[in-house]
C-alpha positions as a printed Julia matrix, in Angstrom:
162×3 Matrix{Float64}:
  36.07    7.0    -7.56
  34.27    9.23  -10.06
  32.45    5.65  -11.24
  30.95    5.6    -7.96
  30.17    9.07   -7.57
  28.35    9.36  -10.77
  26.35    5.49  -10.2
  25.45    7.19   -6.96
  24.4    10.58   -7.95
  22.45    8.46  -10.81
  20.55    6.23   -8.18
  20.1     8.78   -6.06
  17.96   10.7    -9.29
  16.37    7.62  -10.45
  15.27    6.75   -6.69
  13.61    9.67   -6.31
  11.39    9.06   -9.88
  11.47    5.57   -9.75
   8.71    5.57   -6.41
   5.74    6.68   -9.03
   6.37    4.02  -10.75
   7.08    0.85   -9.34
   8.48    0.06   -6.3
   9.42   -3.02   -4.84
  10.61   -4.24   -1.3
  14.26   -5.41   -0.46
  14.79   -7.5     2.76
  17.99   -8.0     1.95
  18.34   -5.05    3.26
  15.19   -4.37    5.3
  13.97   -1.96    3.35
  10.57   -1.94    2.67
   9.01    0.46    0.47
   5.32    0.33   -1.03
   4.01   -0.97   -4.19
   2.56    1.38   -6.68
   0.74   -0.79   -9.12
  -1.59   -3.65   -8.25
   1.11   -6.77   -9.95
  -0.69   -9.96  -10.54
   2.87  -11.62  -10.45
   3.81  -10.29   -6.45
   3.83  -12.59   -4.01
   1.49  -11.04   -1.44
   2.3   -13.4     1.57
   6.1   -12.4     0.75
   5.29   -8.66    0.24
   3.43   -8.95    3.83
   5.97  -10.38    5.3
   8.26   -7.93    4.38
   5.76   -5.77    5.41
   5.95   -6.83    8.76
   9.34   -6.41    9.59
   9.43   -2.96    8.25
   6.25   -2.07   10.56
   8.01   -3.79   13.45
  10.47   -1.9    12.9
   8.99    1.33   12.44
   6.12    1.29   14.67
   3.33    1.27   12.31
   0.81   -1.31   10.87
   0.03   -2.3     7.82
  -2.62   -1.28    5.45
  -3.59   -3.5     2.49
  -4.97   -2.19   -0.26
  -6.58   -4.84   -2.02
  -7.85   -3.95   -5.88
  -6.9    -4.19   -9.43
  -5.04   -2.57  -12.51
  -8.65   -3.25  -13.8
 -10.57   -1.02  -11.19
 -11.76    2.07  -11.83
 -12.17    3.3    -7.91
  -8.79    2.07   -7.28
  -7.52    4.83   -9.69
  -9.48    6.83   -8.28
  -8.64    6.26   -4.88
  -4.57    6.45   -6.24
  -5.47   10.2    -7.77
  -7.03   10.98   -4.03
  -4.05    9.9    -2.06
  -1.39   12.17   -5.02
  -3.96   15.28   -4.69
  -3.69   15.01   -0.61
  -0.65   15.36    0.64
  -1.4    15.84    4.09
  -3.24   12.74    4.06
  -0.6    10.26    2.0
   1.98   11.79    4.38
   0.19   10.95    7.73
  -1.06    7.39    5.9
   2.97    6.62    5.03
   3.75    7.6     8.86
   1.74    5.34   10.44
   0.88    2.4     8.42
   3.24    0.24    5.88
   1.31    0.25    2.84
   0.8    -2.68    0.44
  -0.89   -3.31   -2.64
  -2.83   -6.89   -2.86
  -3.61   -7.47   -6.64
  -7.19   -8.96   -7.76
  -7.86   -9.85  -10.99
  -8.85  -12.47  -13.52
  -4.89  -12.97  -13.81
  -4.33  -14.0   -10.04
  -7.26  -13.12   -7.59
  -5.43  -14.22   -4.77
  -7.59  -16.84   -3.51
  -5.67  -18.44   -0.91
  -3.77  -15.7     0.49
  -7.36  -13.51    0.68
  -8.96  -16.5     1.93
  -7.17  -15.38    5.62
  -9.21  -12.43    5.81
 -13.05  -11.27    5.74
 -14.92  -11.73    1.89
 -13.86   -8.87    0.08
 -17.4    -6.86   -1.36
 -16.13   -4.73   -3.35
 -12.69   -2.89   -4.35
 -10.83   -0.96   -3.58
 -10.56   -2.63   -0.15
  -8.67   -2.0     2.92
  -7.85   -4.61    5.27
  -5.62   -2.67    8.37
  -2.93   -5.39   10.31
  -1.09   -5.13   13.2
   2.7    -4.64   13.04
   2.88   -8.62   13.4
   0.55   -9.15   10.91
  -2.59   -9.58   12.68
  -5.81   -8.97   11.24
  -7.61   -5.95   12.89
 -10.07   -4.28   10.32
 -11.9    -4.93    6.95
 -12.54   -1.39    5.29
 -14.73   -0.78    2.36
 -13.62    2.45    0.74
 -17.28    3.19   -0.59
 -17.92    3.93    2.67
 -15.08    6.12    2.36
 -16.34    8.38   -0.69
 -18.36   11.66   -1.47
 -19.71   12.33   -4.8
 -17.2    11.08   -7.28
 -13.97   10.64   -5.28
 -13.07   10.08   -2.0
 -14.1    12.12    0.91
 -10.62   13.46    2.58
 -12.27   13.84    6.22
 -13.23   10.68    5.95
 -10.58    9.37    5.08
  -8.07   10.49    7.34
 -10.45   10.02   10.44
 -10.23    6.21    9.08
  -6.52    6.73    8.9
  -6.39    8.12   12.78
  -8.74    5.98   13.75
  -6.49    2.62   12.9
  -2.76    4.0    12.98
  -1.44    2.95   15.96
């Protein structure tokens, strides 16, 4: 009994730490809960899908970021979403968020191929909860100065949760 108690108290600590770092999605248990890093070795049509039956579930869509380890905006755009709490909590309330990694490693030809030709990145590309494609987002569009703009992006948050 104390075993468990202490493995639990321990996950319960590491869960809680572990989200900043990497997290991954279990549909064993249909649990879905959002990549941190862009991971040239993820499966994005299996993270999607897992994606989808956690935004069935939920109510929300889906919101892929598409982008690299490599990408300067993309970190930029990660620092933006830590420094804005209102606007990561609305963002995780409405849409399921995954990250769709491009880079010389594994651009993700075929499973990109599916959507509109990516300009630039960081990219958003916003899906139903079934996994329809409803919007292609550039997130220049989405900047002031050198970062991102937060009314802007939370009116293009509002404008596509559901």
């Amino acid at each position: 009994m104390m075993k468990k108690t202490l493995l639990l108290l321990f996950i319960v600590c590491f869960t809680g730490t572990s989200r900043a770092i990497a997290q991954e999605t279990d549909t064993s248990h249909t649990q879905t809960v959002t990549v941190e890093k862009f991971d040239p070795s993820r499966d994005p049509v299996k993270d999607v899908a897992a994606a989808i039956k956690d935004a069935q579930r939920t109510r929300r869509r889906i919101l892929l970021d598409v982008g690299g380890e490599w990408c300067k905006w993309c970190h930029h755009l990660d620092r933006f979403f830590e420094q804005n709490k209102d606007v990561t909590d609305f963002l995780h309330e409405k849409f399921v968020v995954v990250k769709i990694n491009f880079s010389k490693e594994n651009e993700n030809t075929g499973f990109l191929s599916r959507y509109p030709k990516i300009p630039g990145y960081p990219h958003f590309l916003v899906l139903d909860s079934d996994g329809k494609f409803l919007h292609s987002q550039g997130t220049g569009e989405l900047e002031a100065g050198q970062g991102h703009d937060h009314d802007k992006v939370l009116a293009f948050l509002k404008k596509w949760a559901p």
